[in-house]
C-alpha positions as semicolon CSV with decimal commas, in nm:
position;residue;x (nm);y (nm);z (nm)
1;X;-1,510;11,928;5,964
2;X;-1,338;11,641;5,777
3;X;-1,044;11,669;5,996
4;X;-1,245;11,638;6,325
5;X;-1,461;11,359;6,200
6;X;-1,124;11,155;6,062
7;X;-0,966;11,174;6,438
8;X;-1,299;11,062;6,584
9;X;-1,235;10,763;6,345
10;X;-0,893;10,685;6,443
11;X;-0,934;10,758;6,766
12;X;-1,254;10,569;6,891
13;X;-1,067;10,359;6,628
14;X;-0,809;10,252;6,843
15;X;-0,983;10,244;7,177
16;X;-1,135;9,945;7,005
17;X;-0,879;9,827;6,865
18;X;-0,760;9,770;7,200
19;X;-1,022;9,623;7,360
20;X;-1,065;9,383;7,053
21;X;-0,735;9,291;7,149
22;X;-0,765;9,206;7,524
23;X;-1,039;9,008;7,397
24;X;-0,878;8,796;7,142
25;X;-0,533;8,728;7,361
26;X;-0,606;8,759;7,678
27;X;-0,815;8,531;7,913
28;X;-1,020;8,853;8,048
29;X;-1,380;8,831;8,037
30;X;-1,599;9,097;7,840
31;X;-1,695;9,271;8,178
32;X;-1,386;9,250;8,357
33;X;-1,240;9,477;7,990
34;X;-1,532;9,717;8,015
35;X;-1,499;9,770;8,349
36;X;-1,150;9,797;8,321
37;X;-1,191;10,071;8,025
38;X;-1,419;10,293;8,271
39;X;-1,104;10,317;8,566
40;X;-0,868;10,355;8,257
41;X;-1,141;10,659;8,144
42;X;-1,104;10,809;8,513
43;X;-0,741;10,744;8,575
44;X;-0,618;10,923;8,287
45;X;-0,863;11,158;8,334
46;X;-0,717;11,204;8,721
47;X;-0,362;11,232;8,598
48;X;-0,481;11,488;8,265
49;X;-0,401;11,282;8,024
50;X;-0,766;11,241;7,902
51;X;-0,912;11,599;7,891
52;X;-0,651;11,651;7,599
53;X;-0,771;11,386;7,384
54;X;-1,143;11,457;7,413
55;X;-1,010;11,834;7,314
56;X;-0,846;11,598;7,011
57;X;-1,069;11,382;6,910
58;X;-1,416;11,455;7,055
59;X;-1,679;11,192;7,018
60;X;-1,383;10,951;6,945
61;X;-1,273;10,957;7,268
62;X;-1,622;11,055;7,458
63;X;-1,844;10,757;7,344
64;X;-1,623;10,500;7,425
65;X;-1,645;10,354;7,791
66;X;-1,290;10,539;7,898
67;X;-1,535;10,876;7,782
68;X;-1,789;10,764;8,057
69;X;-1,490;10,725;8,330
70;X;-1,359;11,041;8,195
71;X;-1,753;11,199;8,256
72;X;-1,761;11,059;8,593
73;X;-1,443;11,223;8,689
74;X;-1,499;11,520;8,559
75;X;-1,815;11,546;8,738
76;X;-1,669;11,452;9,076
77;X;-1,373;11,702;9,011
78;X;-1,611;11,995;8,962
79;X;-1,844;11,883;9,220
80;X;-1,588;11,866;9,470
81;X;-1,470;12,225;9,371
82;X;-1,847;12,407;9,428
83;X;-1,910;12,144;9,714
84;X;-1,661;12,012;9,913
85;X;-1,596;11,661;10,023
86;X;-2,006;11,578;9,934
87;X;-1,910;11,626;9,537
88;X;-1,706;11,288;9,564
89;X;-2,057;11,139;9,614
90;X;-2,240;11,332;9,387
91;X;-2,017;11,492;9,123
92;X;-2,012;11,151;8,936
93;X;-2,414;11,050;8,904
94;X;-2,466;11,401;8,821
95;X;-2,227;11,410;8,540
96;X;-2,322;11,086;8,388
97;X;-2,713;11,101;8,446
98;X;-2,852;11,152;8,134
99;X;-2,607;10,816;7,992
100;X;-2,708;10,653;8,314
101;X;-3,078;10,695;8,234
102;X;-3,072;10,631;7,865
103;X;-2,863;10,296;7,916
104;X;-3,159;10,195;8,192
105;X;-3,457;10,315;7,952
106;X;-3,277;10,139;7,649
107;X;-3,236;9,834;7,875
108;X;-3,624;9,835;7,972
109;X;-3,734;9,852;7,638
110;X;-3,509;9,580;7,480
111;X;-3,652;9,362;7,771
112;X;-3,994;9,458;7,686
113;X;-3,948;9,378;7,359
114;X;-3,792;9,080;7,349
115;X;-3,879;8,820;7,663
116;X;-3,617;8,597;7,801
117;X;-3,704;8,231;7,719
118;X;-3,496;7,928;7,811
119;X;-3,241;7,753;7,629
């Protein structure tokens, strides 16, 4: 239990890291990393690189945004297999639904609860 927890650590860890990184020497904006992080998440997921290190290091390498491009992937992978060509449109919202609606609910609240005002 230890073990698994440690390489969650290091391995969410250095996902981080790395995005701390592009942030501190690069002239990349916040979204233009994040977004960049999810096609990272599905191309190593489409070339099996990714699969592997969620095996690893579970919810180190699941939470992070390359674990939601890894989800979506996934999803559209199996859809496509019990599908066809409609699980490239599908596969992915289905896989990442319950994120998808917890990040909009979250959102809603948070606006709720604290109103925009001007600056």
């Amino acid at each position: 239990m230890i073990i698994e927890i440690l390489r969650a650590f290091i391995v969410g860890g250095i996902i981080c890291t790395v995005g701390q990184l592009l942030i501190d020497y690069t002239s990349l904006t916040p979204a233009r990393i994040l977004t960049g992080f999810v096609i990272a998440g599905v191309v190593l997921s489409a070339v099996g690189i990714y699969a592997p290190l969620v095996e690893f290091a579970g919810a180190g390498a699941t939470v992070p945004l390359t674990g939601f491009g890894h989800t979506l992937a996934e999803g559209i992978r199996r859809n496509i297999a019990e599908d066809g060509f409609l699980g490239i449109f599908t596969g992915g919202l289905t896989a990442a639904a319950g994120g998808i609606t917890a990040a909009m609910l979250f959102g809603l609240v948070a606006s709720a609860v604290f109103p925009s005002r001007d600056k």
